[in-house]
Backbone and ligand atoms as CSV (ligand in chain L), in Angstrom:
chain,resi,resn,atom,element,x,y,z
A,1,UNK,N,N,124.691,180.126,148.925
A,1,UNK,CA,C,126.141,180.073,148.690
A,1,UNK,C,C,126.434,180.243,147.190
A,2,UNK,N,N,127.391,181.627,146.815
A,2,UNK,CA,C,127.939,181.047,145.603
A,2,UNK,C,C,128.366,179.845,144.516
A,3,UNK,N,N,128.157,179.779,143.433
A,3,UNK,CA,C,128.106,178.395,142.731
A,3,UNK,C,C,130.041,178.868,142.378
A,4,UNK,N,N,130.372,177.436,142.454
A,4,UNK,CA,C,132.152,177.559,141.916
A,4,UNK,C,C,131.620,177.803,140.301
A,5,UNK,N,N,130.596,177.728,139.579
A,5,UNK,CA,C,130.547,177.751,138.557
A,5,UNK,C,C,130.044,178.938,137.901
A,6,UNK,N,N,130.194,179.765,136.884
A,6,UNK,CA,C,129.485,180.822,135.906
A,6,UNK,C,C,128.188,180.577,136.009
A,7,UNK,N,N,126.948,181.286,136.186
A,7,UNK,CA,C,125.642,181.283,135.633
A,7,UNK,C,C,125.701,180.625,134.274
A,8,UNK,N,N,126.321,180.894,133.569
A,8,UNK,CA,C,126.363,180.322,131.519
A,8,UNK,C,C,126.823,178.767,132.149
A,9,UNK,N,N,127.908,178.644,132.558
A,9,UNK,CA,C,128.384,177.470,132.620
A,9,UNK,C,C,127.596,176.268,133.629
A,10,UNK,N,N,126.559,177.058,134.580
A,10,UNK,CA,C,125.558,176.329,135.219
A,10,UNK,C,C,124.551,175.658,134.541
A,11,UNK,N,N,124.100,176.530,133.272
A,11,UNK,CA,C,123.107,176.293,132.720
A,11,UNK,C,C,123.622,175.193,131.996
A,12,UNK,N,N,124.911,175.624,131.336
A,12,UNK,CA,C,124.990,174.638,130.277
A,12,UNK,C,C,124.724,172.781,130.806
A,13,UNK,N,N,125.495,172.902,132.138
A,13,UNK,CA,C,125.801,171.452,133.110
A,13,UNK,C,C,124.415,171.305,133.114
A,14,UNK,N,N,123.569,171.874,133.382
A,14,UNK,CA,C,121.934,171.897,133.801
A,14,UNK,C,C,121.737,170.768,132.181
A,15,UNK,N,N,121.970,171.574,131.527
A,15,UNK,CA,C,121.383,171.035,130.048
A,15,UNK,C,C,122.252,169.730,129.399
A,16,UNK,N,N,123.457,169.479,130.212
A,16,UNK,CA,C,123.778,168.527,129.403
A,16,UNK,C,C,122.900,167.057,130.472
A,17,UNK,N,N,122.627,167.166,132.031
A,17,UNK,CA,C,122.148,166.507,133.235
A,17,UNK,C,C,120.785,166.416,132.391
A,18,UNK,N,N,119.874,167.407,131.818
A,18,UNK,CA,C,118.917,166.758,131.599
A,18,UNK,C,C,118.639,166.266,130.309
A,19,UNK,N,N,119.911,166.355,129.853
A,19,UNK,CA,C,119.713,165.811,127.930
A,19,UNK,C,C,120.148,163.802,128.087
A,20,UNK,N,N,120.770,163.769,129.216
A,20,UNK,CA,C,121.066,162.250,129.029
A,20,UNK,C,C,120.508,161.195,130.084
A,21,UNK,N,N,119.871,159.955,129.957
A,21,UNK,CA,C,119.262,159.120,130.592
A,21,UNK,C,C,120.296,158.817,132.119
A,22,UNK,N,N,121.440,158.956,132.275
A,22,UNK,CA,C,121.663,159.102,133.494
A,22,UNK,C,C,123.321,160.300,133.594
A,23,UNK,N,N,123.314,160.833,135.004
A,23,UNK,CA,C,124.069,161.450,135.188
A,23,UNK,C,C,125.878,160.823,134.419
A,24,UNK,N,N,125.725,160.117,134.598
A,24,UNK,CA,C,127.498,159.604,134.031
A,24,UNK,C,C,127.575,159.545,132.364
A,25,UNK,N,N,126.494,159.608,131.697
A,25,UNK,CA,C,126.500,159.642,130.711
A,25,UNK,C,C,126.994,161.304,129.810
A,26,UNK,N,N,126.763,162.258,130.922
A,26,UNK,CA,C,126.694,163.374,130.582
A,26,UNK,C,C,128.718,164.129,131.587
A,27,UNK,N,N,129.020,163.172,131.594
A,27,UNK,CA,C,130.092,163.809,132.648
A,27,UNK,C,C,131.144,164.188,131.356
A,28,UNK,N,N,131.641,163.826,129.845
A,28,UNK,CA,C,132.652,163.617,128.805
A,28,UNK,C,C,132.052,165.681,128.490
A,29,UNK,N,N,130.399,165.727,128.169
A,29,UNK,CA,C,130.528,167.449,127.791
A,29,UNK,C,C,130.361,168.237,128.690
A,30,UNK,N,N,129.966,167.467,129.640
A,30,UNK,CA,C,130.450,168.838,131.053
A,30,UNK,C,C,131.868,169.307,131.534
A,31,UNK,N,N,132.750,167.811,131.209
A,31,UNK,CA,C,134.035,168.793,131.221
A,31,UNK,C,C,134.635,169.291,129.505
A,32,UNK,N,N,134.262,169.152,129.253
A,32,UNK,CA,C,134.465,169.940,127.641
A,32,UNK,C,C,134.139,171.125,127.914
A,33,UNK,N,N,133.074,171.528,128.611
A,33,UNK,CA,C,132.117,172.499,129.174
A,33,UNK,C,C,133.017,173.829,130.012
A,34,UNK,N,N,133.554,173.021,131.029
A,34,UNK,CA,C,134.321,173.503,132.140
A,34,UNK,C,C,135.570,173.928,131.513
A,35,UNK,N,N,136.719,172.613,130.953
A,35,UNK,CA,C,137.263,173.308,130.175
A,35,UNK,C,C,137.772,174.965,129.049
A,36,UNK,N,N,136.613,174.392,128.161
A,36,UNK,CA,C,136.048,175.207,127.777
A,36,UNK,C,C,136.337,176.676,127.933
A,37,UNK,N,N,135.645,176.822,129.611
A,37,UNK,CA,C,135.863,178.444,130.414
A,37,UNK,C,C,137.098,178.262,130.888
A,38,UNK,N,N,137.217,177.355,131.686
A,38,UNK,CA,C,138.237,177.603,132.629
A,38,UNK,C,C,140.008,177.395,132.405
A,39,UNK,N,N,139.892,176.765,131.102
A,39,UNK,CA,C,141.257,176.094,130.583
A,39,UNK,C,C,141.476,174.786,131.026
A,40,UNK,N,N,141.198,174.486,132.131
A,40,UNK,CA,C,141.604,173.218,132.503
A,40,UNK,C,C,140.539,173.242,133.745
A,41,UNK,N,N,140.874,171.733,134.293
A,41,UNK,CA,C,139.927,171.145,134.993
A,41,UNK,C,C,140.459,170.713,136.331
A,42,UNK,N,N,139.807,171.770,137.774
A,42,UNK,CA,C,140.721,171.409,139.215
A,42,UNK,C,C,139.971,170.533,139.620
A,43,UNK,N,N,140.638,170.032,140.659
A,43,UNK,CA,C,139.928,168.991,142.095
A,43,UNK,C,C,138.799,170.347,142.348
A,44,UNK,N,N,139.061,171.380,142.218
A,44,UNK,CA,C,137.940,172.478,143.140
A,44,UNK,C,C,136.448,172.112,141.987
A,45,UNK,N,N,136.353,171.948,140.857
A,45,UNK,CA,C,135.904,171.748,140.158
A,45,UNK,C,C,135.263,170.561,140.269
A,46,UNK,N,N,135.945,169.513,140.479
A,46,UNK,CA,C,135.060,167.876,140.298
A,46,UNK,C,C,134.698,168.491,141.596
A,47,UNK,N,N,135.158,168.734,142.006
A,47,UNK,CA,C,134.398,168.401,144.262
A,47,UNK,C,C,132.956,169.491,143.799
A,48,UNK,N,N,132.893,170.949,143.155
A,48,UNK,CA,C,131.707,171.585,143.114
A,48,UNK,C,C,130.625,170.769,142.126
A,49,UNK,N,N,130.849,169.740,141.099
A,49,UNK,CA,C,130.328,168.881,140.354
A,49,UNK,C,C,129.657,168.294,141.155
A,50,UNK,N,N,130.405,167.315,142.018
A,50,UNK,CA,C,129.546,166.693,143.401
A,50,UNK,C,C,128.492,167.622,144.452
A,51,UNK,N,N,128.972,168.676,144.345
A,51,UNK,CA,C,128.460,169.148,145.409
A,51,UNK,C,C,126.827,169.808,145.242
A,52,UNK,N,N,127.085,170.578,143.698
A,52,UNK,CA,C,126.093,171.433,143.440
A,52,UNK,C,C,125.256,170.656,142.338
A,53,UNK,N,N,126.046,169.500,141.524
A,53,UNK,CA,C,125.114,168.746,140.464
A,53,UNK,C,C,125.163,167.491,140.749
A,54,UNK,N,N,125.501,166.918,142.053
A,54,UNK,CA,C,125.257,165.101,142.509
A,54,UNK,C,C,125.882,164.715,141.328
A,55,UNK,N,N,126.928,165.009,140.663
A,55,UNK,CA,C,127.893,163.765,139.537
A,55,UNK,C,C,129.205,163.509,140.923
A,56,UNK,N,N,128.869,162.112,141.092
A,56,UNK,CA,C,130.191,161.754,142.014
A,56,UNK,C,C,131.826,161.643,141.387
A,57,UNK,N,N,131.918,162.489,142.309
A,57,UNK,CA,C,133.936,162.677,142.220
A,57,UNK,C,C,134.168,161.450,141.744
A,58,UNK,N,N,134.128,160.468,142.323
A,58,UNK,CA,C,134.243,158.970,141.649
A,58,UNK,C,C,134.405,158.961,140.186
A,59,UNK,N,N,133.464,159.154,140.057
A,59,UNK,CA,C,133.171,158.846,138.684
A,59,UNK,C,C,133.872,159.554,137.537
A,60,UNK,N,N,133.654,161.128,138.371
A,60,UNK,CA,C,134.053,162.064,137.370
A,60,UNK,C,C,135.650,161.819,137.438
A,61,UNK,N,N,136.018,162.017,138.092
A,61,UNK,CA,C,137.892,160.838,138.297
A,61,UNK,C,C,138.214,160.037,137.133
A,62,UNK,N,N,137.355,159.115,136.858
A,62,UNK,CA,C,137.732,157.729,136.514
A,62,UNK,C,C,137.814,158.299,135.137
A,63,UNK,N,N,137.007,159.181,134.381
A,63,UNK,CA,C,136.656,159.864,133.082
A,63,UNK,C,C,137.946,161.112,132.552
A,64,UNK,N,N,138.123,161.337,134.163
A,64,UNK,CA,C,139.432,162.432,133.783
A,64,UNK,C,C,140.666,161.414,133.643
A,65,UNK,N,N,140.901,160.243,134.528
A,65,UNK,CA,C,142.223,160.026,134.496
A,65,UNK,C,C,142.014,159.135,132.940
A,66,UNK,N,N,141.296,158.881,132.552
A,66,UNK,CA,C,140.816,158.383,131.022
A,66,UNK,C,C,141.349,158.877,130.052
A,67,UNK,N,N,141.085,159.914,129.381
A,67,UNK,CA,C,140.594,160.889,128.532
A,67,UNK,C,C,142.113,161.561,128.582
A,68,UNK,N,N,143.219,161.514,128.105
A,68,UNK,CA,C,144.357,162.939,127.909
A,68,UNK,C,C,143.748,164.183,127.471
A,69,UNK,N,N,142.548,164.266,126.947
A,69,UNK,CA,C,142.388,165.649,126.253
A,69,UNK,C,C,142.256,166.498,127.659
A,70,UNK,N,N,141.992,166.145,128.612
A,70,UNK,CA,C,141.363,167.155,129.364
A,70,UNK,C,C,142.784,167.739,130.375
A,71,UNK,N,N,142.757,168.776,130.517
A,71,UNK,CA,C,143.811,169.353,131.484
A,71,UNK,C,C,143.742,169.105,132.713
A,72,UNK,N,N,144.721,168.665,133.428
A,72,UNK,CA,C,144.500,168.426,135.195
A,72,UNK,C,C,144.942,169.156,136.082
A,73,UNK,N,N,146.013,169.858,134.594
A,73,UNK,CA,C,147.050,171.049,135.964
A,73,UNK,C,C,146.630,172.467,134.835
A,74,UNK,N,N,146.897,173.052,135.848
A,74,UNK,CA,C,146.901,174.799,134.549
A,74,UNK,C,C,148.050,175.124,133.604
A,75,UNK,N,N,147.235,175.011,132.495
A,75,UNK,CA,C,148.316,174.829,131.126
A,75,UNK,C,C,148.929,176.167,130.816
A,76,UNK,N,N,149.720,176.499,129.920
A,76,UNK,CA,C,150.268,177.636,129.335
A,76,UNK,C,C,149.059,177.962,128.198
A,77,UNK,N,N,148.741,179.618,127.893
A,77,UNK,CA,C,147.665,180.314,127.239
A,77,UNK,C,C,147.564,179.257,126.131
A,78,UNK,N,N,148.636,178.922,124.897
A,78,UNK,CA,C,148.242,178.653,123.752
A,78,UNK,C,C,149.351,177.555,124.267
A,79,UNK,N,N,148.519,176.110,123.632
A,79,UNK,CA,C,148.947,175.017,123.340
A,79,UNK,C,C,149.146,174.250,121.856
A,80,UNK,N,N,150.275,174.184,121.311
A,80,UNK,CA,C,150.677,173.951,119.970
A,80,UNK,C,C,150.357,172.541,120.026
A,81,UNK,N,N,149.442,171.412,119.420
A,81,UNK,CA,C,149.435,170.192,119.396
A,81,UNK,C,C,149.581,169.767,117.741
A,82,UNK,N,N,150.880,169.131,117.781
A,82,UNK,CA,C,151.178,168.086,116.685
A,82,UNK,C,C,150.919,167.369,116.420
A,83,UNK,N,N,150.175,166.412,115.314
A,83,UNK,CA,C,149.461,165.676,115.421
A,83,UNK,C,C,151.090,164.320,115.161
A,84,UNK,N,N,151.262,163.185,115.914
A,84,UNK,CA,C,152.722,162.231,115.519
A,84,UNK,C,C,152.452,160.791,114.988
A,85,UNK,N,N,150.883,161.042,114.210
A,85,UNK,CA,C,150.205,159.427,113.456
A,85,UNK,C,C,150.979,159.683,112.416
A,86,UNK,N,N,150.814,158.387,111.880
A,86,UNK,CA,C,151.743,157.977,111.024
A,86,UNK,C,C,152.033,159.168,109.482
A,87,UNK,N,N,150.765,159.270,108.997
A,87,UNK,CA,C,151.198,160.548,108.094
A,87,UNK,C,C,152.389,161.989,108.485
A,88,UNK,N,N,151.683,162.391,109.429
A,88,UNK,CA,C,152.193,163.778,109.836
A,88,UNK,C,C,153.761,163.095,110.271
A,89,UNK,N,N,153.769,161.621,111.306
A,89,UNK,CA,C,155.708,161.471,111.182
A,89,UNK,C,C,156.071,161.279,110.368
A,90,UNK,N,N,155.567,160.823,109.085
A,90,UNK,CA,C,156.847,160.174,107.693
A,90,UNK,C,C,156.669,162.059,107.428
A,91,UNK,N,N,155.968,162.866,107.274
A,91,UNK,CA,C,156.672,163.952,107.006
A,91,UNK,C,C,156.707,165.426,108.012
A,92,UNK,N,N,157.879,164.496,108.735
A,92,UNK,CA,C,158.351,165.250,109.537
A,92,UNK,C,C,158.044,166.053,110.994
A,93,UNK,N,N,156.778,165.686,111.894
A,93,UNK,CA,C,156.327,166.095,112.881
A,93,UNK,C,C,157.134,166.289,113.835
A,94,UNK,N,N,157.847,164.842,113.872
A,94,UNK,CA,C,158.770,165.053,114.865
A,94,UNK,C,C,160.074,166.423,115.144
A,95,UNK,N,N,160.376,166.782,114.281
A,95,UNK,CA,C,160.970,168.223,113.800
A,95,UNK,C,C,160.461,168.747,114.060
A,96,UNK,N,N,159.104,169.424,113.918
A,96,UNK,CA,C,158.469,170.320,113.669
A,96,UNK,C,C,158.400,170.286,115.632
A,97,UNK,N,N,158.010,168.821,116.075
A,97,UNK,CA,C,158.047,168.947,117.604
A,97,UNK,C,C,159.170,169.498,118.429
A,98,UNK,N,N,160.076,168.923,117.971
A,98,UNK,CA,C,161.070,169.466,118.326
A,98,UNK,C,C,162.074,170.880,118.730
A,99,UNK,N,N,161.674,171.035,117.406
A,99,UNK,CA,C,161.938,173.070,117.000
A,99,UNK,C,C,160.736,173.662,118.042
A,100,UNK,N,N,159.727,173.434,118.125
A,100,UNK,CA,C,158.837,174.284,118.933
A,100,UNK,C,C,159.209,173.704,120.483
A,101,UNK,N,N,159.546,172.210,120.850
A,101,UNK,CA,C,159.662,172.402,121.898
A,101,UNK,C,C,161.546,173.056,122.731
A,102,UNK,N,N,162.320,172.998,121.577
A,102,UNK,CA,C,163.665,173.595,121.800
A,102,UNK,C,C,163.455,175.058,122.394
A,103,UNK,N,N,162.566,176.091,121.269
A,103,UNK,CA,C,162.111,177.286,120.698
A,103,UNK,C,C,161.690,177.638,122.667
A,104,UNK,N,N,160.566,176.983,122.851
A,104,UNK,CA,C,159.692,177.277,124.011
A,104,UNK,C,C,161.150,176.824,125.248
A,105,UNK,N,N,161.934,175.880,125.042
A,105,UNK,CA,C,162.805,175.358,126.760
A,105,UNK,C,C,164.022,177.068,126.446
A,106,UNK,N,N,164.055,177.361,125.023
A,106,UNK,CA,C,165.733,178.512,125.682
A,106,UNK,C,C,164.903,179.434,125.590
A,107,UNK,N,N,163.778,180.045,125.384
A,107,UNK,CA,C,162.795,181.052,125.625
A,107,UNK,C,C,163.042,181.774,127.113
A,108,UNK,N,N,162.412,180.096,128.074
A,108,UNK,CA,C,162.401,180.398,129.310
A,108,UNK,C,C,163.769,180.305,130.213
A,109,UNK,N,N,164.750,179.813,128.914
A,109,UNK,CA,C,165.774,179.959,130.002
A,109,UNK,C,C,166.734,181.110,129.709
A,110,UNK,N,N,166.009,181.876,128.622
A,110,UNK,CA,C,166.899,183.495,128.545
A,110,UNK,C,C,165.855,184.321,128.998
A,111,UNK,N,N,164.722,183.684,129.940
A,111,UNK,CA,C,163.904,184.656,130.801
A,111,UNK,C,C,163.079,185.357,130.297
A,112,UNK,N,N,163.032,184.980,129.106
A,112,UNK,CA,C,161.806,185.800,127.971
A,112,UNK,C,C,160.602,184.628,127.227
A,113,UNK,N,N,160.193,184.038,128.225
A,113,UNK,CA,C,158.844,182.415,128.174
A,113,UNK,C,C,157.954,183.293,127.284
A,114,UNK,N,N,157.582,182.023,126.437
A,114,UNK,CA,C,156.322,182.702,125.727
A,114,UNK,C,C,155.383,181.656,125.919
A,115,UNK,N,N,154.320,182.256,125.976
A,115,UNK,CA,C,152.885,181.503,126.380
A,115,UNK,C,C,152.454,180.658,125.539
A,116,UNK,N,N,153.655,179.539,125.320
A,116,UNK,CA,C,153.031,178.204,124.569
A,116,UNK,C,C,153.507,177.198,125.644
A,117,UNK,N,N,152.923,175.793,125.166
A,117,UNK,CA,C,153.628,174.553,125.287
A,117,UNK,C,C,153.187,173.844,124.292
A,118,UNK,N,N,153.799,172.245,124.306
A,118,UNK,CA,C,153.953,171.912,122.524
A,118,UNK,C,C,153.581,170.225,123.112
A,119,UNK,N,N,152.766,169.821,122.819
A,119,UNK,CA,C,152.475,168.084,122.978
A,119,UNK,C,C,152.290,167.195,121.609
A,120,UNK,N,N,152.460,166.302,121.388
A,120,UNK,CA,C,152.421,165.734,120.322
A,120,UNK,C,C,150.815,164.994,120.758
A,121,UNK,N,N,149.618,164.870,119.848
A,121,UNK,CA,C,148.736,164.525,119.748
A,121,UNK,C,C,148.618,163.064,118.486
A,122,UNK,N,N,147.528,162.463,118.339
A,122,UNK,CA,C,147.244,161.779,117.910
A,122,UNK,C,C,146.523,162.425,116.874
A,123,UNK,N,N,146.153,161.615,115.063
A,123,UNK,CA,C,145.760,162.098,114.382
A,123,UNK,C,C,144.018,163.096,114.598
A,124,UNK,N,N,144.619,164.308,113.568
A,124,UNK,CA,C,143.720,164.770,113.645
A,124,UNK,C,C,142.876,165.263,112.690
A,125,UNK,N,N,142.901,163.823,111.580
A,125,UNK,CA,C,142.046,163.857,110.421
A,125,UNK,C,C,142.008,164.343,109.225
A,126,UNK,N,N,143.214,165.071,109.025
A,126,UNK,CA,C,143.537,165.734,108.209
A,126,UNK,C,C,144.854,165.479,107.347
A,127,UNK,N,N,145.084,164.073,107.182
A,127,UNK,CA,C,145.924,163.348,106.845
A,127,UNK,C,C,147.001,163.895,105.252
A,128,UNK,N,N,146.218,164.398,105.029
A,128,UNK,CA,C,146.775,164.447,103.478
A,128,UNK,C,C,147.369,166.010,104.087
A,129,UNK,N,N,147.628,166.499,104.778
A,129,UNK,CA,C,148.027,168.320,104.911
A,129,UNK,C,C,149.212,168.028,105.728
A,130,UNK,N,N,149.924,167.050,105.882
A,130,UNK,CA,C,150.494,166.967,107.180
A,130,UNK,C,C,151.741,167.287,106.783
A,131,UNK,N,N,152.329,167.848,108.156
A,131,UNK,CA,C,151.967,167.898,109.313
A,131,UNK,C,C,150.987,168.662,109.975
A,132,UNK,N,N,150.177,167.930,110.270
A,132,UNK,CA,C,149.116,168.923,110.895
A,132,UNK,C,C,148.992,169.447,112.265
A,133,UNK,N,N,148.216,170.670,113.033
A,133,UNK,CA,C,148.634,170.847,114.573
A,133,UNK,C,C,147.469,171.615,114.526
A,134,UNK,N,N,147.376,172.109,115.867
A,134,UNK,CA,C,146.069,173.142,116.380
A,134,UNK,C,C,147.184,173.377,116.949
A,135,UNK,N,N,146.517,175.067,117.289
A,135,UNK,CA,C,146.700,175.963,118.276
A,135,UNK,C,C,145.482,176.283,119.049
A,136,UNK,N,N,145.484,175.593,120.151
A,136,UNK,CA,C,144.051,175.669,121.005
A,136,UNK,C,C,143.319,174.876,119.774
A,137,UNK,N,N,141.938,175.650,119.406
A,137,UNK,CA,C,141.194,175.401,118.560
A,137,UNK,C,C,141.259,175.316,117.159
A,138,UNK,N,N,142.579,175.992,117.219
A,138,UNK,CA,C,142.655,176.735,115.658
A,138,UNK,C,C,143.330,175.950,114.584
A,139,UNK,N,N,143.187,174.916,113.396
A,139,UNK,CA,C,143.880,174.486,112.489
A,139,UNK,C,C,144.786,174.637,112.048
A,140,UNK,N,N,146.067,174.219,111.634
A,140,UNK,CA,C,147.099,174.757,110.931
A,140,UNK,C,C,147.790,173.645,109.698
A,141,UNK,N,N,147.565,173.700,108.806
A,141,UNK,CA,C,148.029,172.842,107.644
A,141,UNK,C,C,149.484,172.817,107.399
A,142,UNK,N,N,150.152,171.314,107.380
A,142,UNK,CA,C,151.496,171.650,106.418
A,142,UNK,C,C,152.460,171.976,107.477
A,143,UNK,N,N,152.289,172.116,109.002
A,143,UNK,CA,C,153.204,172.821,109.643
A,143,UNK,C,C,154.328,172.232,109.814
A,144,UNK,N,N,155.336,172.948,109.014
A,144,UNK,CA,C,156.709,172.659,109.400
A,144,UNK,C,C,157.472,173.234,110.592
A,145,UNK,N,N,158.604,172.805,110.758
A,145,UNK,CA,C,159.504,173.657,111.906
A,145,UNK,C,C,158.957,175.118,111.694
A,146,UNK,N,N,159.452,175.275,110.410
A,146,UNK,CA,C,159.266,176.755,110.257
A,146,UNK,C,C,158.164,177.612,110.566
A,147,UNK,N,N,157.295,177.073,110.356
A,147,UNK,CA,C,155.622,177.390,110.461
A,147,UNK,C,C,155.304,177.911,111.796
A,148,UNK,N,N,156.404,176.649,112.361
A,148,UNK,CA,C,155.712,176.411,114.450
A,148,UNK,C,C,156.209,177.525,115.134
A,149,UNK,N,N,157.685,177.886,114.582
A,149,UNK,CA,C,157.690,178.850,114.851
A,149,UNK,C,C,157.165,180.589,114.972
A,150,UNK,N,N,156.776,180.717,113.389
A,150,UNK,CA,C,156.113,181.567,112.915
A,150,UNK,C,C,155.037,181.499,113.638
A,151,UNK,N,N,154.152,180.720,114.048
A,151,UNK,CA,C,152.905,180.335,115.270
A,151,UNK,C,C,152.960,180.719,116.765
A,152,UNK,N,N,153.884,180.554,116.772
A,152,UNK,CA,C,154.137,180.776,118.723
A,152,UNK,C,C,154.579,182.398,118.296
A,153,UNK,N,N,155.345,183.056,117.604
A,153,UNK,CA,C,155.747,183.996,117.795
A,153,UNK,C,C,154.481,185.121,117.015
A,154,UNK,N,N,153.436,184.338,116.339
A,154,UNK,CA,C,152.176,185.349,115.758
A,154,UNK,C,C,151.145,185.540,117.230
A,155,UNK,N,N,151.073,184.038,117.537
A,155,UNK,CA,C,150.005,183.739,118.798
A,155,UNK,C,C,150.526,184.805,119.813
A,156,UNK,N,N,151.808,184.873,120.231
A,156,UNK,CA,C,152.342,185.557,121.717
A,156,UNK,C,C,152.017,186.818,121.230
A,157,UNK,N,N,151.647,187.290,120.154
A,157,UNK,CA,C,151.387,188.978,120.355
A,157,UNK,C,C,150.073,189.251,120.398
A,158,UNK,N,N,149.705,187.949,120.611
A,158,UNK,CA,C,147.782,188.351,120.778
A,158,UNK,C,C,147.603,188.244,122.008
A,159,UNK,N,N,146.567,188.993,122.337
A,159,UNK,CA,C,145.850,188.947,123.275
A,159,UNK,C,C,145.481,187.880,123.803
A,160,UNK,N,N,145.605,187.355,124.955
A,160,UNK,CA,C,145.506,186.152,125.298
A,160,UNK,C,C,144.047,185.436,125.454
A,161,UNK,N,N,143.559,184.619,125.153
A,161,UNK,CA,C,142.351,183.671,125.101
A,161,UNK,C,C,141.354,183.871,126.937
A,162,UNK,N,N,140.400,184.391,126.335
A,162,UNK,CA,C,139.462,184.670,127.590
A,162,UNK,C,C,139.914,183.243,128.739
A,163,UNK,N,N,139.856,182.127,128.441
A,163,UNK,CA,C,139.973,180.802,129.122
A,163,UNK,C,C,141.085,181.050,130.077
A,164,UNK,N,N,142.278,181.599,129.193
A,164,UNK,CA,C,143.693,181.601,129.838
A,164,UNK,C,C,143.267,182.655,130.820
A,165,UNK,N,N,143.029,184.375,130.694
A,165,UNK,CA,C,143.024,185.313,131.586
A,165,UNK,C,C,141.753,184.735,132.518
A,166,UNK,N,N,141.114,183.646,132.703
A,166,UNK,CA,C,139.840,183.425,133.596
A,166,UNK,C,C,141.244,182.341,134.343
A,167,UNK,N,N,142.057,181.183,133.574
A,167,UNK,CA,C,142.197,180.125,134.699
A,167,UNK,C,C,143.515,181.339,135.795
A,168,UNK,N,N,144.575,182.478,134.313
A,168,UNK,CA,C,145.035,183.421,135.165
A,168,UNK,C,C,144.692,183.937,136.654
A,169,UNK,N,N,143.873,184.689,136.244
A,169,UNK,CA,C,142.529,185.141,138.127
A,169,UNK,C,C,142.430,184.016,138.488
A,170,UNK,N,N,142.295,182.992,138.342
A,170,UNK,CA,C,141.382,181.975,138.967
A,170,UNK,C,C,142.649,181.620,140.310
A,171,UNK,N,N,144.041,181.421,139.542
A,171,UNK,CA,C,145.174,180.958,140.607
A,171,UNK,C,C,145.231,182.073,140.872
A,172,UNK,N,N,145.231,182.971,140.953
A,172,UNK,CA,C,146.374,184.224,141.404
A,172,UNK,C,C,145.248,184.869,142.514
A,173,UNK,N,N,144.078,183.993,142.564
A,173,UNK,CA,C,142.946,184.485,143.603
A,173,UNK,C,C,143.199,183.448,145.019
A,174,UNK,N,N,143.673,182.253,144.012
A,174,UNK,CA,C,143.474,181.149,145.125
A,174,UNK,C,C,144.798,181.043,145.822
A,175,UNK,N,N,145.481,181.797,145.561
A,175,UNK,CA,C,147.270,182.254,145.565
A,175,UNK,C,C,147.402,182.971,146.804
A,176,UNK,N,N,146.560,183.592,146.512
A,176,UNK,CA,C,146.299,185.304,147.723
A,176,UNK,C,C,145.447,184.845,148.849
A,177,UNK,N,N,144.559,183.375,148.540
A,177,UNK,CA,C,143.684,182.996,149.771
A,177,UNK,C,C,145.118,181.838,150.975
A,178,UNK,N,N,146.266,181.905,150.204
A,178,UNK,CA,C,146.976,180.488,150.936
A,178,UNK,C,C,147.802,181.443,151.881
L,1,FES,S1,S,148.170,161.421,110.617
L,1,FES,FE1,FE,148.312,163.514,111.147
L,1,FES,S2,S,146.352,164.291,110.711
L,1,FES,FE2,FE,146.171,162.170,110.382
């Protein structure tokens, strides 16, 4: 039977199962792992975890409903995260949240959505640059309103992130099976 998982992404689960003294110890970089490819993390996913690498749904549950970093539903391509600790709010995050999440709600309601969404995160170490944010992976120093904008509207003309066009197919397969 086909694996729900990539050959790359088998191996990797392979390697994180035999790098740690027991299976639950290794469940935090296997979904980093999954992630990773897939953008986010389904029930189809924990259930093939159980199925094909014995990590019980149980468990792997208890770690997802834990953890905010990890996605549960399928996100939009590029995710703008603000960091709203105490540095980045005395100057100004909340603005900066704001404008991007205003920017992204009349986007979609003049029918022209752009492939962000905007969450406010917890610090992200970089205290003295703030406001600080990622885009996906990517750093951004200093970001003001102005910036966030300039961000969503540089990001939407790129090519979209392998992760996004994989979790893309991934629904629009499981779409066509209902
Ligand atoms: S408070 Fe924002 S990066 Fe630390």
């Amino acid at each position: 039977m086909a694996s729900f998982f990539s050959s790359a992404l088998n191996e990797t689960i392979k390697g994180y199962l035999g790098r740690y003294e027991t299976k639950r110890s290794s469940i935090l970089p296997i979904l980093h792992a999954i992630q990773d490819e897939n953008d986010w993390i389904s029930k189809e996913a924990v259930q093939a975890l159980e199925a094909e690498h014995g990590l019980s749904v149980v468990d792997v549950n208890e770690v997802l409903s834990f953890y905010t970093m990890y996605r549960k539903t399928p996100p939009k391509p590029y995710r703008l995260e603000v960091c709203g600790s105490i540095s980045c709010w005395l100057n100004g995050a909340d603005k900066t949240i704001a404008t991007a999440k205003a920017h992204i709600a009349e986007a979609e309601k003049a029918g022209k959505p752009v492939p962000f969404e905007c969450h406010k995160v917890e610090c992200l170490g970089v205290c003295g640059y703030a406001p600080v944010a990622l885009v996906n992976k990517d750093r951004h120093l200093n970001v003001t309103p102005e910036l966030a904008l300039k961000l969503i509207a540089d990001y939407s003309k790129k090519d979209l992130p392998a992760a996004a066009k994989k979790c893309a197919a991934d629904l629009a397969a499981r779409s066509s099976k209902q």
